[in-house]
C-alpha angles and dihedrals in degrees: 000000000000129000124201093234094191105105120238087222138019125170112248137122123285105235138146096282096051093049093056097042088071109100112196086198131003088207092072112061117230094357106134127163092263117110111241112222102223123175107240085218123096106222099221095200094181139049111249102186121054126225103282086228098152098040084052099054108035112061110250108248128194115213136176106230134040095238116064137186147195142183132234126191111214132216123312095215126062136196121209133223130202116247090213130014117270127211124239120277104273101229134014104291096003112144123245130205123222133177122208129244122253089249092063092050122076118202114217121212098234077210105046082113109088085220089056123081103179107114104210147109137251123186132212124209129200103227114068127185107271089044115142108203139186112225109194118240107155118277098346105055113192131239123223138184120225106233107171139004129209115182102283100355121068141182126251136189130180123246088225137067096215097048129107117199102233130227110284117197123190089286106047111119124223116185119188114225098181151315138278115196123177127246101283100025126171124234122295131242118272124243136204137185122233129228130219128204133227119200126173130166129232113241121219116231128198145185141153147189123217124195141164143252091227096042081043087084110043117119127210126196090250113098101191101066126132128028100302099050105237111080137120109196111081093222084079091066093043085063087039090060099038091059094044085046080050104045090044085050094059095043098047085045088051084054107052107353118145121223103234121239096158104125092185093066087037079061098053105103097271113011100081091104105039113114132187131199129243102239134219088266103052087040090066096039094060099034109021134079106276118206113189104200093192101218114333127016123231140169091290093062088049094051087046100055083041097058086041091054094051100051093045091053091248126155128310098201102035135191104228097192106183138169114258097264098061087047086069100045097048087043083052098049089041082046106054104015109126108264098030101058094092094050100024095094113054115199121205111199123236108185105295092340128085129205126207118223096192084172121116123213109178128348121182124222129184085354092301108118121208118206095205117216131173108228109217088208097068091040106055117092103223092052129028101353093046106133121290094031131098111208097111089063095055139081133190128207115226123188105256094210129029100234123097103207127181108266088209091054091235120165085343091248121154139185129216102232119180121224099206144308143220108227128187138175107277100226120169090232103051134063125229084346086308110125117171131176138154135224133190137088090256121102090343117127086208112029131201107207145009088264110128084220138072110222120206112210122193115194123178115173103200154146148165133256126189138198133214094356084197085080112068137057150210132209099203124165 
């Protein structure tokens, strides 16, 4: 017969290492009898939401349907390009004869009225007899007079005597100024202004926690967890997370989501009704003023995306939202450019000590001025600046007001024009698109089914729409 040989008592000293030799149970692993001292306070190292840049400054819209529409009218002048190069007039005030390129005629469905049954085709130019265009040459661009249109070609002459019309190639642009008719005209012809439309989807997003009755009840030693900061059971923080991860799905999305139309993946079994939204990034890309600044942007690129702006009626006060990368790069070429280097470091004095602020906030070019801000999405490693992308390394421009003034100060007339919006599915049991339930048989005081387990869904049904894509802009390299 056996004998414990391991004494009950022994005479040593109580210190630190006999204390924590004690094992209350060997089948818990480094639980002594000692008391841990452990902070109640999760330490939340990272940041788990991202900065809700395109919901706050886009106005939040209900709508009825998941595909969504608007329209844009375009602009009421026109230039005109030649389809094939043209060779110079032959003589001082001889006549020469264009014809415009596909892309300056607009063909009209003679049964595009639902009362109407013809199935052809008419087709509207831009010059009209009576036209008086400006044909470039240098410095001493030439002006002509429309005498006759046929169908795409038309005849020009020159105003002056001494004038030649130059040679004109495919990407020669006329633009018209005005129109000269003799004593007794007829009529002239009649113009229009075409419209342009704008569609876009909502995208459904989903998560869900799932817990147990029996983890349910698991306490920790922190005291701050879940949403409202005071919880034990680390199921609350689980919830807490999955929202956060949500709610950071649908904003990202709402940054740089593609619309799919791809009708191989709508083929695959259930996914033929599965839609995404075009987000704010790939908006500007197809429709705003790009500036690739190669490798590394200086004042030329700004300059550039400034006289773009301007002719494009853009903004005259801009966000310019970047990724951390292109921050620096703008704060170093503001910083050292000649010019700027006296002025370019303010120093605010604390007592004896001064403190250099090298950031940049807003700077102003060609009378365009740019509100610098760094966007977390494109910043942070394990999204949007993870290895092998370059958004961090991008900035897009976004009209800072929603009005579209004349920049002469003629007349005094302004549009309201919208920047962009957020819209969601305006259900009656969801807010702002949001809706969230749970179902189990776990922790709920009315449960839905025999599951040992409560369930937490989130559902947001969602997408962007944008305005006037011509003005904004994107540095991209």
């Amino acid at each position: 017969m056996g004998y414990n040989v391991t004494p009950s008592a022994v005479r040593t000293t109580t210190n630190r290492n006999y204390v924590n030799s004690q094992a209350i149970s060997s089948s818990i692993t480094n639980l002594n009898l000692e008391k841990p001292i452990v902070d109640p306070n999760l330490v939340r190292g990272f940041r788990g939401l991202l900065t809700t840049f395109v919901s706050s400054m886009g106005a939040m819209n209900g709508v009825d349907n998941p595909w969504y529409s608007h329209v844009e009218k375009d602009w009421i002048r026109e230039i005109v390009k030649p389809s094939a190069s043209v060779a110079a007039g032959s003589t001082a005030g001889a006549s020469v004869n264009i014809s415009a390129a596909s892309g300056y005629v607009q063909n009209i469905s003679n049964s595009a009225a639902p009362e109407y049954f013809e199935s052809s085709t008419s087709a509207a130019y831009v010059p009209a007899v009576g036209d008086i265009l400006v044909v470039p040459n240098g410095a001493s661009p030439v002006q002509v007079l429309v005498t006759a249109v046929s169908a795409a070609q038309f005849t020009i002459f020159p105003l002056l005597a001494g004038d030649t019309i130059p040679a004109v190639g495919t990407s020669t642009e006329i633009v018209r100024i005005g129109t000269a008719f003799p004593e007794g005209s007829s009529a002239a012809a009649p113009r229009a202004s075409r419209i342009s439309g704008y569609e876009n989807n909502l995208q459904s997003f989903r998560d869900a926690f799932k817990v147990t009755g029996s983890a349910s009840t698991s306490c920790t030693w922190l005291e701050n967890l879940g949403e409202s900061g005071n919880g034990y059971a680390w199921y609350l923080e689980g919830i807490r997370d999955t929202v956060e991860n949500h709610e950071t799905d649908c904003e990202v999305t709402m940054l740089v989501g593609e619309k799919a139309t791809n009708t191989t993946l709508a083929a695959v079994a259930g996914q033929g009704t599965t839609t995404t939204t075009e987000g704010l990034t790939p908006f500007v890309e197809s429709n705003g003023q790009r500036e690739d600044y190669a490798s590394a942007i200086d004042l030329g690129d700004i300059a550039d995306m400034s006289k773009a702006l301007w002719k494009y009626q853009g903004a005259k006060e801009n966000y310019l939202w970047v990724g951390h990368g292109l921050s620096v790069s703008i704060d170093d070429l503001l910083r050292t450019s000649s010019g700027l280097t006296a002025g370019g470091i303010m120093y605010s004095n604390i007592s004896e000590d001064k403190a250099a602020n090298l950031n940049f906030k807003s700077f102003t070019y060609g009378n365009v001025t740019y509100h610098k801000n760094v966007l977390e999405a494109y910043t942070q490693p394990n999204l949007l600046n993870a290895t092998g992308l370059q958004y961090d390394i991008q900035g897009l421009v976004i009209p800072a007001d929603n009005v579209n003034a004349p920049k002469d100060g003629l007349r005094g007339q302004t549009e309201s024009v919208p920047s962009l919006r957020i819209n969601y599915l305006d259900r009656e049991d969801a807010v702002n698109g949001y809706k969230e339930w749970a179902t189990g048989a776990a922790i709920l005081d009315t449960p839905t089914d025999d599951e040992d387990a409560m369930t937490i869904h989130m559902l947001s049904q969602k997408g962007f729409e944008g305005f006037a894509g011509h003005r904004f802009g994107q540095f991209y390299t």
